[in-house]
SEGU-751292 format. One record per atom (N, C-alpha, C): x, y, z; residue in one letter. Coordinates in pm, whole numbers, padded with zeros to 5 digits, always signed. Last residue first. Layout:
<pts>
XYZa/...
</pts>
This chain:
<pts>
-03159+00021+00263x/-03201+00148+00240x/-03344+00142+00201x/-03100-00286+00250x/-03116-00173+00389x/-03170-00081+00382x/-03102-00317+00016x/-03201-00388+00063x/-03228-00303+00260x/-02863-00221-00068x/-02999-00152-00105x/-03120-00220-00096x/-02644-00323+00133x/-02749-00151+00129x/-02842-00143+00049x/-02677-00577-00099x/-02724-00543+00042x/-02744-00418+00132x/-02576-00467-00308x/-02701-00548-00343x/-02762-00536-00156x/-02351-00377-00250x/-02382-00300-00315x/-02569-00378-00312x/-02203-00619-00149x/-02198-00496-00068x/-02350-00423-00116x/-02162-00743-00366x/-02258-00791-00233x/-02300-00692-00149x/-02021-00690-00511x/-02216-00682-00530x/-02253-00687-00459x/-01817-00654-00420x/-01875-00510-00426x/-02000-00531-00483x/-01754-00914-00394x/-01761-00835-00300x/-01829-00707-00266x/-01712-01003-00638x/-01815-01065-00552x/-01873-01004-00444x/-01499-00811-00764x/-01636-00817-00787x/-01782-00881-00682x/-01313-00974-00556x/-01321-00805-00543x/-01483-00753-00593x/-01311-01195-00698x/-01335-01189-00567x/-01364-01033-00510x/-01239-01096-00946x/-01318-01200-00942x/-01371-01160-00777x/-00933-01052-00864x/-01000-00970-00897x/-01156-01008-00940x/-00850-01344-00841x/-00885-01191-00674x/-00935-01086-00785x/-00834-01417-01095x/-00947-01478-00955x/-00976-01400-00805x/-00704-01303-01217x/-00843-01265-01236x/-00904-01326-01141x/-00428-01083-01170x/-00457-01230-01116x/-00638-01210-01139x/-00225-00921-01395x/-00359-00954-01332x/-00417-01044-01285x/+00129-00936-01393x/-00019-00950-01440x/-00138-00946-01364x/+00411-00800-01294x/+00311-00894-01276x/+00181-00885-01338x/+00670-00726-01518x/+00553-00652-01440x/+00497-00790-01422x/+00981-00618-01596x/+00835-00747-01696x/+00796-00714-01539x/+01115-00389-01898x/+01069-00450-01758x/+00990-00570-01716x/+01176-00313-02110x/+01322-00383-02091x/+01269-00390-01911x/+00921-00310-02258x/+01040-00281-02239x/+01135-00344-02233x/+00754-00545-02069x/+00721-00401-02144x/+00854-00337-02122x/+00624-00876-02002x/+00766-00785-02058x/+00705-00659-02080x/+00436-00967-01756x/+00379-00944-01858x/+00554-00827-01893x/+00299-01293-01643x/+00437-01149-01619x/+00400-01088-01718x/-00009-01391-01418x/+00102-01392-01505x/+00196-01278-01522x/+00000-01508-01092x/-00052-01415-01155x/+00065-01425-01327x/+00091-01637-00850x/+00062-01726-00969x/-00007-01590-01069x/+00143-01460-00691x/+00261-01562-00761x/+00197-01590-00874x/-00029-01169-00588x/+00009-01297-00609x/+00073-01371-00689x/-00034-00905-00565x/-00046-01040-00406x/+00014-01181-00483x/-00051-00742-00739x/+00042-00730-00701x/+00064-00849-00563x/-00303-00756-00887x/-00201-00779-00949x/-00063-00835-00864x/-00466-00604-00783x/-00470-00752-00688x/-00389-00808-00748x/-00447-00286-00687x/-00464-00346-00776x/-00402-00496-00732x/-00712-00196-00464x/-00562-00220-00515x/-00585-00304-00592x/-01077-00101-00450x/-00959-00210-00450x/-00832-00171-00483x/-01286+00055-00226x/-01179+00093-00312x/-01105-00089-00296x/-01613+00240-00109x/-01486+00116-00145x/-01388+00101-00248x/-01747+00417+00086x/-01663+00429-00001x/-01612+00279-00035x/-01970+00379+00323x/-01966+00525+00179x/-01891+00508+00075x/-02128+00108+00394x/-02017+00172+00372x/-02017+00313+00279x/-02288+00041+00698x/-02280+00051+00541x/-02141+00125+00540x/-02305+00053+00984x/-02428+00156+00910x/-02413+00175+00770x/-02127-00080+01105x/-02083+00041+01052x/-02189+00111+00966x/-02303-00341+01134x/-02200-00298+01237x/-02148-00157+01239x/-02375-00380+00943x/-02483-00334+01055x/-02403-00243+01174x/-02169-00421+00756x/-02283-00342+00719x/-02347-00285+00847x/-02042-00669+00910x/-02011-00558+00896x/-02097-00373+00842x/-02291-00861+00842x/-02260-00814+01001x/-02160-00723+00972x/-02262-00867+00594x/-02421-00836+00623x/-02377-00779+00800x/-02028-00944+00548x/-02081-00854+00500x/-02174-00797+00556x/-02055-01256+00662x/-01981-01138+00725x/-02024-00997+00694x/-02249-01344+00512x/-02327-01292+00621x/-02152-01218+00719x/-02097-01386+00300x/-02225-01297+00265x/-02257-01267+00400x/-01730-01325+00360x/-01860-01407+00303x/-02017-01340+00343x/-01477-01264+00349x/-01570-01170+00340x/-01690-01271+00251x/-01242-01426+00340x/-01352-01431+00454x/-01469-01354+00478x/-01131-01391+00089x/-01201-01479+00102x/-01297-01543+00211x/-00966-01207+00147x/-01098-01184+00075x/-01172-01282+00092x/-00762-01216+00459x/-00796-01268+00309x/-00942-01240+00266x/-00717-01091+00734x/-00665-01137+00661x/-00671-01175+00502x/-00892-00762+00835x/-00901-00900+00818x/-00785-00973+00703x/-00933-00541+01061x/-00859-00591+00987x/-00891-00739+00895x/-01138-00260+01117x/-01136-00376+01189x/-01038-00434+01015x/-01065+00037+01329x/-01014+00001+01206x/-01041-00178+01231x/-01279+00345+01436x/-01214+00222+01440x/-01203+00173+01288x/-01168+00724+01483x/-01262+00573+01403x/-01198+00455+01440x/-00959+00837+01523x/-01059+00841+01607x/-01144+00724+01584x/-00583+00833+01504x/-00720+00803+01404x/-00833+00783+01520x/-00358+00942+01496x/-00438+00972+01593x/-00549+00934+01582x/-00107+00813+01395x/-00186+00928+01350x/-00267+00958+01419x/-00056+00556+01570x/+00054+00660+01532x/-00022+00779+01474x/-00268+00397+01459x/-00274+00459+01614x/-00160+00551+01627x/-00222+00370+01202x/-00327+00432+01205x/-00319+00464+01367x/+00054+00250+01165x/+00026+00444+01126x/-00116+00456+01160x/+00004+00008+01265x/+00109+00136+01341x/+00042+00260+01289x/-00166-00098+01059x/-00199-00069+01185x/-00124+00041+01277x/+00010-00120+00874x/-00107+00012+00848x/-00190-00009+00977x/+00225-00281+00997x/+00213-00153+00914x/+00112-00052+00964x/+00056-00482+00996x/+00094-00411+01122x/+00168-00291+01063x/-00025-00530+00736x/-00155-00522+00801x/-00068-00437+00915x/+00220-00584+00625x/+00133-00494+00568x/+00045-00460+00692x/+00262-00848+00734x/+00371-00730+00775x/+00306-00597+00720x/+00057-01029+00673x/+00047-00987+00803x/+00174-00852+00831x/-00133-00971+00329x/+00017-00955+00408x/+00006-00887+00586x/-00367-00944+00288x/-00311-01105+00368x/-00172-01061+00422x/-00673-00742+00358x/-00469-00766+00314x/-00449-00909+00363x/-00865-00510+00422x/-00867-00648+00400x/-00727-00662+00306x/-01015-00300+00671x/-00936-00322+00588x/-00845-00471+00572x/-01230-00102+00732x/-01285-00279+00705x/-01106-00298+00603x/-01269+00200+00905x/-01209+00101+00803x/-01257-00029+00818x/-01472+00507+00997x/-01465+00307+00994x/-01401+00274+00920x/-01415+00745+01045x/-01531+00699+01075x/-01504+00601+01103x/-01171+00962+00844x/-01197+00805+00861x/-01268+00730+00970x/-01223+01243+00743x/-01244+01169+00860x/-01266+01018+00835x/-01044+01400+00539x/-01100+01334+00541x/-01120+01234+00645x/-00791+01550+00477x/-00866+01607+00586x/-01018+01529+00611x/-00584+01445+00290x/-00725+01524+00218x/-00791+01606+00355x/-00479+01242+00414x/-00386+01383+00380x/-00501+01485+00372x/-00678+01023+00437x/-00659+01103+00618x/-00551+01288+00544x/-00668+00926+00195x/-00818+01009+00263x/-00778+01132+00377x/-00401+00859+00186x/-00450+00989+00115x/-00592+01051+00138x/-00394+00665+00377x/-00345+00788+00393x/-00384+00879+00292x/-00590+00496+00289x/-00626+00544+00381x/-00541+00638+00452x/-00482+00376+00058x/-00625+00450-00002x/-00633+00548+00154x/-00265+00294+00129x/-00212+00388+00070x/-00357+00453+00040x/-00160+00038+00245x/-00283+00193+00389x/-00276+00286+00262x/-00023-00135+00232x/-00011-00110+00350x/-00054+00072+00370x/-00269-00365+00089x/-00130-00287+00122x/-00093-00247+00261x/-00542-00377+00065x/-00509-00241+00088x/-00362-00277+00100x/-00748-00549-00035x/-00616-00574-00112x/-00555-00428-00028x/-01008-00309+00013x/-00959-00436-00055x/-00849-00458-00135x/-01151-00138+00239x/-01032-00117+00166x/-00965-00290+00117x/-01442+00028+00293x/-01378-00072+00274x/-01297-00121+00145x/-01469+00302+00531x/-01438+00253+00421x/-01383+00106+00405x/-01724+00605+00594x/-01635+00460+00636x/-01609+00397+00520x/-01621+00952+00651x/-01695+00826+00582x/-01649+00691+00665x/-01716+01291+00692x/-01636+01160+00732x/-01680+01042+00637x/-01820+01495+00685x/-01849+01457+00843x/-01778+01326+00832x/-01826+01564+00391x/-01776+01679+00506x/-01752+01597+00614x/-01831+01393+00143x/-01838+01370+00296x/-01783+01438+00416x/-01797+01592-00018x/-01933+01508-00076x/-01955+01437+00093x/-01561+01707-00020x/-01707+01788-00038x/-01821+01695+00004x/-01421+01447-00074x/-01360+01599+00072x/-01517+01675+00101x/-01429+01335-00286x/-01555+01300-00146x/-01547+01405-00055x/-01240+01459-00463x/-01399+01498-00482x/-01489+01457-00324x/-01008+01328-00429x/-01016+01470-00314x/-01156+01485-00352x/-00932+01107-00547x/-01014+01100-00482x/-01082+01226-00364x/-00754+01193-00730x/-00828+01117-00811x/-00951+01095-00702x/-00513+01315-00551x/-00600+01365-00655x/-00717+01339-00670x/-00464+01048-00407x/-00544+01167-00325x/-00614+01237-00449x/-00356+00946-00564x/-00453+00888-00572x/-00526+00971-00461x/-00105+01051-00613x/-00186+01101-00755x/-00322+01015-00699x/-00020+01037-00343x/-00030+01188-00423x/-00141+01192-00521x/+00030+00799-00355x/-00067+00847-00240x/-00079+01009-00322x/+00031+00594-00658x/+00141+00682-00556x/+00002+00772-00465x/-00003+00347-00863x/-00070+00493-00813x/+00047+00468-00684x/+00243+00182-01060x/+00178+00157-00951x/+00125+00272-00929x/+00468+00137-01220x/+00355+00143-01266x/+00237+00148-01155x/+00721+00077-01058x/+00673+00223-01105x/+00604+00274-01190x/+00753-00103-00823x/+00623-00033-00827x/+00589+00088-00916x/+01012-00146-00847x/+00908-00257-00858x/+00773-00202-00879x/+01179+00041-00809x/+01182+00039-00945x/+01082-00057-00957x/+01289+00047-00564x/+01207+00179-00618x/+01163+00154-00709x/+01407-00183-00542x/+01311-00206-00476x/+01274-00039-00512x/+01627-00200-00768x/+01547-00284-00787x/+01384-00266-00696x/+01783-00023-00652x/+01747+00040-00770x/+01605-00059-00807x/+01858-00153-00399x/+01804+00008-00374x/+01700+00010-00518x/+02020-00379-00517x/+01920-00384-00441x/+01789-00248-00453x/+02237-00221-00669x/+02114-00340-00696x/+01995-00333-00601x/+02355-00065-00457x/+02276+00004-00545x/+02174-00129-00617x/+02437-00352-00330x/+02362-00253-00222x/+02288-00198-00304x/+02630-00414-00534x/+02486-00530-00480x/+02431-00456-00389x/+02827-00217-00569x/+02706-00245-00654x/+02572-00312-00629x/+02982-00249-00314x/+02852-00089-00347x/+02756-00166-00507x/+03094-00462-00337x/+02935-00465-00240x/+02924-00284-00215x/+03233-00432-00562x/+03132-00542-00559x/+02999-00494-00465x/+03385-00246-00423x/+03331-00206-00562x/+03202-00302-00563x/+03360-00237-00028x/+03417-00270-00181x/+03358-00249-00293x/+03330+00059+00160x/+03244-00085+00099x/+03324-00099-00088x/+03326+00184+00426x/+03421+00141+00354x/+03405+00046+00297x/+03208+00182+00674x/+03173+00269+00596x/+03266+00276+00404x/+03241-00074+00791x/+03280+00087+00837x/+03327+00186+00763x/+03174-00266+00707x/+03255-00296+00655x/+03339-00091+00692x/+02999-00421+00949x/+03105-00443+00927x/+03216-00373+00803x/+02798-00165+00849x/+02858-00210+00962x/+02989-00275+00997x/+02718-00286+00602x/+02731-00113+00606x/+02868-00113+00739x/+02651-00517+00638x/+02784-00509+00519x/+02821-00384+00555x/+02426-00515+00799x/+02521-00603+00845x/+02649-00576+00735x/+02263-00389+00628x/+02279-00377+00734x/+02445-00397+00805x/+02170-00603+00407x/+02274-00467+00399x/+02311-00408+00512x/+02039-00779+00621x/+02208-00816+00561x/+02240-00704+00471x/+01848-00633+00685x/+01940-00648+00826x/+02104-00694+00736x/+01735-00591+00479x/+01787-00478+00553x/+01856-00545+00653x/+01616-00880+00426x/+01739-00806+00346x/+01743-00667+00372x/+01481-00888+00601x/+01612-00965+00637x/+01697-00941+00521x/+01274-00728+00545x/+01316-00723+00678x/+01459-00802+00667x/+01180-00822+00273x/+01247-00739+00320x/+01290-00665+00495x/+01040-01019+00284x/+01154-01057+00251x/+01257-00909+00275x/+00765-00858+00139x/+00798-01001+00188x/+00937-00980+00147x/+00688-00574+00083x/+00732-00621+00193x/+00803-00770+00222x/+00614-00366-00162x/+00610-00472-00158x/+00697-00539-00010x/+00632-00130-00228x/+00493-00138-00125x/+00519-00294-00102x/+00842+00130-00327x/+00813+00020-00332x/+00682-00024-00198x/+00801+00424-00463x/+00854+00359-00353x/+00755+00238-00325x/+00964+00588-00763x/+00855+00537-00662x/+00883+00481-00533x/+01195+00679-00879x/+01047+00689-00959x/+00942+00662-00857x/+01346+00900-00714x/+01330+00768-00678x/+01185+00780-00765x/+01702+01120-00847x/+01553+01104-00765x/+01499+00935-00766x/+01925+01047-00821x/+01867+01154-00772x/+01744+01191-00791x/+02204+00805-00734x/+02085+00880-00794x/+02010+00966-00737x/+02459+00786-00715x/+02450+00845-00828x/+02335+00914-00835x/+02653+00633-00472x/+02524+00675-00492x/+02472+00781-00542x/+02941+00770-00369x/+02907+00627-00467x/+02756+00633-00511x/+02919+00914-00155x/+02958+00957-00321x/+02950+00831-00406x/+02625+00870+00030x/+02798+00807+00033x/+02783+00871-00185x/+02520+01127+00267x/+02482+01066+00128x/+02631+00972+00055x/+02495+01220+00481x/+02519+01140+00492x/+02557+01055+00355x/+02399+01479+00399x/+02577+01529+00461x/+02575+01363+00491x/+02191+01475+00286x/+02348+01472+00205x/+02397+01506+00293x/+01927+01412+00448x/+02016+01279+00400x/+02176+01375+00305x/+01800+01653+00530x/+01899+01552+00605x/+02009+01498+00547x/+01634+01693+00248x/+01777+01734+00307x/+01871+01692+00393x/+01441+01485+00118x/+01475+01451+00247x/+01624+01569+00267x/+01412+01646-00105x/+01265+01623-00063x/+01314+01590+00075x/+01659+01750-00240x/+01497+01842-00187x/+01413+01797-00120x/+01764+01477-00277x/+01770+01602-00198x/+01684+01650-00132x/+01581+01387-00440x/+01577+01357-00319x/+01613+01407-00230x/+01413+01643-00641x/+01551+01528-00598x/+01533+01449-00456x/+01105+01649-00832x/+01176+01679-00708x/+01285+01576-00685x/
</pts>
């Protein structure tokens, strides 16, 4: 699908300098981008609509660079797929705990599916992520509560144990890939791209998490 097709609005605005036509993905990554929209912003504006050769290229830079960060990444489409089986399995809803969530992508494709979100436990450090997926969840109408927490690392055994009680357990848990939080993670070239690596110590932490989880319902049950 073009972009066209997908947003029509956008060509009677579309500037003839801007070649492309469709977007491999859409970026999830946030830091730093608030103030680099305000300074394309600020070039669109001052330059009334009338943008030199230089600053149409460093605009398309930009654009091409932030679709192009995530296009090894699941997309809400193909991860609804991969998860439409619970639709059956939890007619009445579930609760979920969402590790490394981004900004909501396990918890919009539950909510696309028709899937009642009950309870989130959703765990992100990015504070521009977190109000994110806070907006869209009172922006959607979400009935369940959503409790947030900053870092994995506060999910310690007796938090667990008081979230558990608190939400009667969890039905579902899901990680992101933890690749994508952190600096110190290694790069890895493919192509003519180089990708972040696998940080094994949040992913380490993700494990700790889902024993715990997993070892403590079945001391409940």
């Amino acid at each position: 699908m073009t972009i066209e097709a997908a947003i029509p609005q956008t060509k009677k605005w579309w500037p003839s300098w801007d070649s492309r036509k469709q977007l491999s993905c859409i970026s999830s990554e946030t830091i730093g981008i608030s103030q680099l929209c305000d300074r394309l912003g600020r070039i669109l504006i001052e330059s009334r609509g009338f943008l030199s050769a230089e600053q149409q290229t460093d605009i398309l830079h930009h654009w091409r660079t932030l679709n192009s960060c995530l296009g090894w990444a699941t997309e809400t489409d193909t991860l609804g797929y991969h998860i439409s089986v619970l639709k059956s399995i939890y007619p009445g809803g579930l609760t979920l705990l969402s590790l490394y969530s981004g900004i909501g992508g396990a918890e919009i494709s539950l909510h696309r599916l028709g899937i009642e979100l009950k309870g989130v436990v959703s765990v992100e450090t990015s504070e521009i992520n977190r109000k994110i997926l806070k907006r869209w969840w009172d922006e959607s109408g979400q009935t369940g509560e959503l409790v947030q927490m900053e870092g994995i690392q506060r999910l310690t055994s007796q938090k667990i144990q008081s979230l558990i009680d608190k939400f009667g357990g969890f039905d579902f848990v899901i990680c992101q890939n933890p690749c994508t939080y952190s600096t110190r993670s290694s790069k890895l070239a493919v192509g003519d791209k180089t990708f972040m690596g696998l940080d094994f110590s949040m992913f380490y932490e993700f494990v700790r998490v889902l024993q715990r989880v997993t070892s403590t319902m079945e001391r409940k049950s």
